[in-house]
N, C-alpha and C positions, 0 to 999 in steps of 0.2 A: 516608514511609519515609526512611532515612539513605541518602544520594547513594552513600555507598561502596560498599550492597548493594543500588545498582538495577541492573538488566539491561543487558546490555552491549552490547544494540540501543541504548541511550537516549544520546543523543549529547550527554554535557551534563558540563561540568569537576566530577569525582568531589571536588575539596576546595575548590570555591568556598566551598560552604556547608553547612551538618552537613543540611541536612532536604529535601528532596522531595516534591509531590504525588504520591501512588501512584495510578493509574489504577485506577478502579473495574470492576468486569465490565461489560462490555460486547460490543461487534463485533469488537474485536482482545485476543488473549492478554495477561496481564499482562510474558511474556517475549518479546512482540513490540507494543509501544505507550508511549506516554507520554502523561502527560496533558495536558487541554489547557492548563492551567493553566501549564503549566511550556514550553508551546511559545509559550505568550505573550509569559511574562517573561524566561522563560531562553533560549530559542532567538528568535524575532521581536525579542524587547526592544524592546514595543510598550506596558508597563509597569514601575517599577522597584519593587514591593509586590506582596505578594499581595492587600492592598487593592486595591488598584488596580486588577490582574487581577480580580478580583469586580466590581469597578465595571463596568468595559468589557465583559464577560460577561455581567452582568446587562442593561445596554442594549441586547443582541440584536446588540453590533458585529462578533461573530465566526462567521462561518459554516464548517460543516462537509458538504460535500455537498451545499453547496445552501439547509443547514438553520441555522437559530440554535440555538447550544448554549451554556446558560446554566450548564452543570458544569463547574468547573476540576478536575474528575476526571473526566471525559469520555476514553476513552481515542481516541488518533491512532495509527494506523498506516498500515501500506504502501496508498499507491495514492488517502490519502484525496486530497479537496478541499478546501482552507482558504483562506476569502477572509473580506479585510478591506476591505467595503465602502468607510467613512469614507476611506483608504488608496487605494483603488482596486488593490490589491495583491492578487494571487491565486498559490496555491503547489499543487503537488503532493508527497505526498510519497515518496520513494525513497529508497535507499541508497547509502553511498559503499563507499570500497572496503574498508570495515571491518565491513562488512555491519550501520550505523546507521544510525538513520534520517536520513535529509536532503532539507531544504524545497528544491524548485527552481520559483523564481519565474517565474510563464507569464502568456500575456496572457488577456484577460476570454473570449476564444473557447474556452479549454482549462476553463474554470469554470464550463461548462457540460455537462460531462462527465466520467465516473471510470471507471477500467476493473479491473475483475473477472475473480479466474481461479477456474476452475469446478475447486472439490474434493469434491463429491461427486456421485451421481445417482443416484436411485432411482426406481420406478415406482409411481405411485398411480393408484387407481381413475378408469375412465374411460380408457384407454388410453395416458395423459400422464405425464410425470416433474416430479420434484421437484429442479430443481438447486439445490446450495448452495454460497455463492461463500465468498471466504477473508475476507470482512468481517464474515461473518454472516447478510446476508441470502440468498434464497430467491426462485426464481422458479419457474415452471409454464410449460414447454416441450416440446418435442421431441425424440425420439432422437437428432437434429444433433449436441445439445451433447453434448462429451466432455471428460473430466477431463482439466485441463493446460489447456485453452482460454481463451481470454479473452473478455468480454464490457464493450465498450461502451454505459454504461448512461448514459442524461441524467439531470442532476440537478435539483431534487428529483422530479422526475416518476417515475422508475426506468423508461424504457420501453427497450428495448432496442434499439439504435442500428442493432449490428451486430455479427458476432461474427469473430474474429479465433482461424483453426484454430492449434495444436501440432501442426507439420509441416515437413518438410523448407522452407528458404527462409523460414523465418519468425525475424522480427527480436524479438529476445528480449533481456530484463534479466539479470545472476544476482542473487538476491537475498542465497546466503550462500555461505561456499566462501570457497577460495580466490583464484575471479574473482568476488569481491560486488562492485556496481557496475560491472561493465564492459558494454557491448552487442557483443554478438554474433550472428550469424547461424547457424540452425542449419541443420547437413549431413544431419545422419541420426540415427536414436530408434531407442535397442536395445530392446528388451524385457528386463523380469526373468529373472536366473537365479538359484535357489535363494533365499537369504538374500540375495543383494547387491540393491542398491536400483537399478532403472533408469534406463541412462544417457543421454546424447545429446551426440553430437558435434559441437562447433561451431567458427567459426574469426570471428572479430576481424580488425580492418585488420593486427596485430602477429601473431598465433600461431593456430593450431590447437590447439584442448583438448577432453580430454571429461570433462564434470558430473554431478552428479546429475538429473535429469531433472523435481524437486520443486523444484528451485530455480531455474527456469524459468520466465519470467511474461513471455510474448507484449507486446509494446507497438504492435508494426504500424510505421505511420506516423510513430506519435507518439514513434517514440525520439528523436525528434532533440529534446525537453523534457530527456532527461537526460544530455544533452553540456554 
């Protein structure tokens, strides 16, 4: 697709070049992902071709999650794991305050892990639910998990680490808004009223603000990756 009409999560100079790999379907939206192809050459500039991007893709040099992913239309989004073996170089990724995506380089401890927030939950037979996390995948759990929560999942194993509640005192990303990228701590979760979307009030080293409560993604610990 032409750079000028890609999404405006894709963090990538709109008149470098007329053409862009479009992100195929996949685990993340087309208006929330880019491909890998283009976090290669254009963001990593780890190759200067799309040759070349094919080259290095096809020899299994780029991991996603854990996993080798051989599509430079592989779509990346919020939260993946991207490591470059050969490189020794591993990335998470997040957003800056433009609410884009942006790689933040971590050490090989954080490339063994990705963390998921739980948007949906249904109950299937046998007394068990069905959670589904914002990447796409799927897991078989417990009444525990609640939407807005985060889950600590190891990679590529997917076994689940630990899970990290949507609750007062819990250290949270925004992901879009007016505070995209910033970290915050959260004070208190309103509930739904009517047609307005549910809030939650947080406060920052700098201010106190209240957000949408969807653009919330629990990190725990591990905020201090996106400092």
């Amino acid at each position: 697709m032409k750079r000028i009409a890609s999404p405006r999560y894709v963090p990538l100079a709109r008149k470098l070049n007329v053409w862009i790999t479009k992100p195929s379907p996949g685990p993340h939206a087309l208006n929330s992902s880019v491909s890998l192809g283009a976090v290669v050459r254009d963001i990593l500039k780890v190759a200067d071709s799309t040759r070349e991007t094919k080259k290095i893709l096809m020899e299994g040099n780029i991991l996603v999650d854990g996993r080798a992913v051989r599509d430079k239309k592989f779509p990346v989004g919020l939260m993946d794991v991207i490591s470059l073996p050969n490189l020794k170089k591993n990335y998470w990724v997040g957003v800056d305050s433009k609410a884009r995506l942006k790689l933040f380089e971590v050490g090989e401890e954080y490339s063994k892990f990705k963390l998921c927030r739980v948007e949906g939950k249904r109950s299937i037979p046998g007394g068990t639910f069905q959670i589904a996390l914002h990447d796409g995948r799927t897991l078989i759990g417990d009444k525990g998990f609640k939407i807005g929560d985060s889950i600590k999942l190891s990679v590529p194993e997917q076994k689940v680490i630990s899970v990290m509640k949507l609750e007062p005192n819990a250290n949270c990303i925004i992901t879009s808004g007016k505070h995209a990228g910033e970290l915050a701590i959260a004070d208190e979760l309103y509930h739904k009223k009517g047609a307005r979307r549910a809030e939650a009030k947080l406060h920052s080293d700098s201010e106190s603000f209240i957000t949408v409560r969807d653009y919330l993604f629990v990190v725990g610990d591990d905020m201090k990756v996106f400092r």
